[in-house]
C-alpha positions as YAML, in Angstrom:
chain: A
units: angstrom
residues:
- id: 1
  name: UNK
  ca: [-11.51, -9.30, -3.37]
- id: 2
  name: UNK
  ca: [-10.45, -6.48, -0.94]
- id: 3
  name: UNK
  ca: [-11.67, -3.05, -0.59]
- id: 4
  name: UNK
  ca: [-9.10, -1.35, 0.68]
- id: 5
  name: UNK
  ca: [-4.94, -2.64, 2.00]
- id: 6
  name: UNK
  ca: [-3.13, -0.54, 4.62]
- id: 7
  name: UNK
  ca: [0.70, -1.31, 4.70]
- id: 8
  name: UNK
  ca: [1.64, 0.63, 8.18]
- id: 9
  name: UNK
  ca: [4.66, 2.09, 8.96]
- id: 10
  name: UNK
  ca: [4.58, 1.22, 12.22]
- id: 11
  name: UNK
  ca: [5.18, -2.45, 11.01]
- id: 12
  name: UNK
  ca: [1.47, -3.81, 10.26]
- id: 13
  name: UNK
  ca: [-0.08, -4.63, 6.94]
- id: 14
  name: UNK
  ca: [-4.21, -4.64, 6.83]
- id: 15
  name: UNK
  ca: [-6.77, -6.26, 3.67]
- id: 16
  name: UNK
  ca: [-10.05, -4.99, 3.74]
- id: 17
  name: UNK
  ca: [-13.29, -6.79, 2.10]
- id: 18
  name: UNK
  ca: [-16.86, -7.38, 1.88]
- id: 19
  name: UNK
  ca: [-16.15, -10.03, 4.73]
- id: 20
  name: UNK
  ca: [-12.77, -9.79, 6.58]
- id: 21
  name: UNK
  ca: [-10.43, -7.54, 8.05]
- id: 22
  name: UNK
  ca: [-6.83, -9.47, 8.91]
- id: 23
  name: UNK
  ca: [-3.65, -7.35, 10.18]
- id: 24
  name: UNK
  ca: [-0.76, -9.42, 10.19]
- id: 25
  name: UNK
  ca: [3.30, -8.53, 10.78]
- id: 26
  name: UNK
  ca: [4.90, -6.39, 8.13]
- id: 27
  name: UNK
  ca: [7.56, -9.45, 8.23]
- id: 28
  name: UNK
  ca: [4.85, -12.29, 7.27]
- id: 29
  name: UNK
  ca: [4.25, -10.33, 3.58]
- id: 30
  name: UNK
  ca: [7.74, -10.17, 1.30]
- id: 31
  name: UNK
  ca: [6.27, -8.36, -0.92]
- id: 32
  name: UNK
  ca: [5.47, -4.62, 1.26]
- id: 33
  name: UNK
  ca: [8.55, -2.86, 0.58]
- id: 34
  name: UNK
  ca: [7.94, -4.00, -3.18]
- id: 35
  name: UNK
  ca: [4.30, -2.45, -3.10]
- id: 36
  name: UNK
  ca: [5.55, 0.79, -0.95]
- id: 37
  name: UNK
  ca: [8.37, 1.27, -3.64]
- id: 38
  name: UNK
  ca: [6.24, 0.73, -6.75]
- id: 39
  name: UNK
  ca: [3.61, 3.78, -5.28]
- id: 40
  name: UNK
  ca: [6.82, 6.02, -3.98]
- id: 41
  name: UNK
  ca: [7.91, 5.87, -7.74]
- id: 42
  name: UNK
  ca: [5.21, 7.51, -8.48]
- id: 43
  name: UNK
  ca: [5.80, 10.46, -6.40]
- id: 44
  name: UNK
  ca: [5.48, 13.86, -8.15]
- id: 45
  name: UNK
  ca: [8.50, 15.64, -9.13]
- id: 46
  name: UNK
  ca: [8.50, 18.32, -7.34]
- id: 47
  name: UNK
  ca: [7.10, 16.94, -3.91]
- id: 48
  name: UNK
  ca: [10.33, 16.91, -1.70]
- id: 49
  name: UNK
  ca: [9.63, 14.12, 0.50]
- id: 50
  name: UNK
  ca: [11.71, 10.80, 2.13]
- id: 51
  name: UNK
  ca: [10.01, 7.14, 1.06]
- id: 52
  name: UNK
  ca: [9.70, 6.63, 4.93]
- id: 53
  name: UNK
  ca: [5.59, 6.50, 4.72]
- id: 54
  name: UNK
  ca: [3.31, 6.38, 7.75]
- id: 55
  name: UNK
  ca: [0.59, 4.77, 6.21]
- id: 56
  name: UNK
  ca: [-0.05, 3.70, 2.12]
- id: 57
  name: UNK
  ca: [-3.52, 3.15, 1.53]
- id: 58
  name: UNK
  ca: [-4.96, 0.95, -1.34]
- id: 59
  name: UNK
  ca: [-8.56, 1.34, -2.60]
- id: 60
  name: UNK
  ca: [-9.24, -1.34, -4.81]
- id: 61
  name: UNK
  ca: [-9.82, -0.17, -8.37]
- id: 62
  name: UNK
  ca: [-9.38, 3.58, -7.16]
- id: 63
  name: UNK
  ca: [-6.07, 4.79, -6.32]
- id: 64
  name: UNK
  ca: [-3.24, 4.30, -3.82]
- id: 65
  name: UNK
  ca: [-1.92, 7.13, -0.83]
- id: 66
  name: UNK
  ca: [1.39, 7.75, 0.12]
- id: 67
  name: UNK
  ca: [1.46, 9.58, 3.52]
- id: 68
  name: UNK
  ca: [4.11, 10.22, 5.32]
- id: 69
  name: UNK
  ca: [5.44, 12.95, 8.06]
- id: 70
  name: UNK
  ca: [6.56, 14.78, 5.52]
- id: 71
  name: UNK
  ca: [4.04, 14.97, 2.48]
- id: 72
  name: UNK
  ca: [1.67, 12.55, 0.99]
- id: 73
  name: UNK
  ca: [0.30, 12.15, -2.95]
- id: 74
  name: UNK
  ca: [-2.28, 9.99, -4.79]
- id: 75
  name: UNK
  ca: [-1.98, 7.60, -7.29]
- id: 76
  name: UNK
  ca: [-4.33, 6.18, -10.00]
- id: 77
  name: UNK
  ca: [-5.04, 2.56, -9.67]
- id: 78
  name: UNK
  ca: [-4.51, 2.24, -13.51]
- id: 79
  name: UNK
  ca: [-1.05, 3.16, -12.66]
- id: 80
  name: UNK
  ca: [-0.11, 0.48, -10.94]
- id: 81
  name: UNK
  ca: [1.44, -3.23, -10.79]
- id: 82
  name: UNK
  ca: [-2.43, -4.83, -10.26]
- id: 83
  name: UNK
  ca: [-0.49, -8.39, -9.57]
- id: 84
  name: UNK
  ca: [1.84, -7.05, -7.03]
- id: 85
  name: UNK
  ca: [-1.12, -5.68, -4.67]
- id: 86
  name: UNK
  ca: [-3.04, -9.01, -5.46]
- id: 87
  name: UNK
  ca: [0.28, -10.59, -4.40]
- id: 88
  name: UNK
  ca: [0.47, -8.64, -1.23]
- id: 89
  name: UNK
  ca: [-3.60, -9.30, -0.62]
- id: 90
  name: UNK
  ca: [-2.62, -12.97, -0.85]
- id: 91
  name: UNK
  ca: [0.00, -13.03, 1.65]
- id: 92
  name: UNK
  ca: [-2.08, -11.13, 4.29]
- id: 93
  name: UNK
  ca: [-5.02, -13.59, 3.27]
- id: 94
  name: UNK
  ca: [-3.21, -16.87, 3.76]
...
């Protein structure tokens, strides 16, 4: 079970847990851009910002953080597709 999943903008994705830390290649988990979309369509209304992120943040059971250059927000956990960040989890675990 992770803790906490970075996907980087800079190309890196990250899983957290009790016991390991693996960064692999944005390229080696499909389903990144699915993750970073699902929290960017969460974005407030009236937060003017591009879907180019610096960093998204997942804390397990918490929320999720957009940041980018430009602005960042929070999301609740409840909020979100729970299979497609155990999806991503799994590819950066395998």
């Amino acid at each position: 079970m992770f803790k906490t999943i970075h996907i980087f903008g800079h190309g890196e994705c990250q899983s957290i847990s009790e016991t390991d830390n693996k960064i692999i290649s944005i390229d080696e988990c499909p389903s990144a851009q699915l993750v970073a979309d699902m929290i960017y369509s969460h974005k407030p209304s009236d937060l003017v910002m591009s879907n180019d992120f610096w960093v998204i943040t997942i804390f397990n059971e918490s929320d999720a953080r957009f940041q980018s250059l430009d602005g960042n927000f929070n999301v609740e956990y409840s909020l979100l597709d729970v299979s497609l960040i155990n999806q991503l989890n799994e590819e950066i675990n395998k």
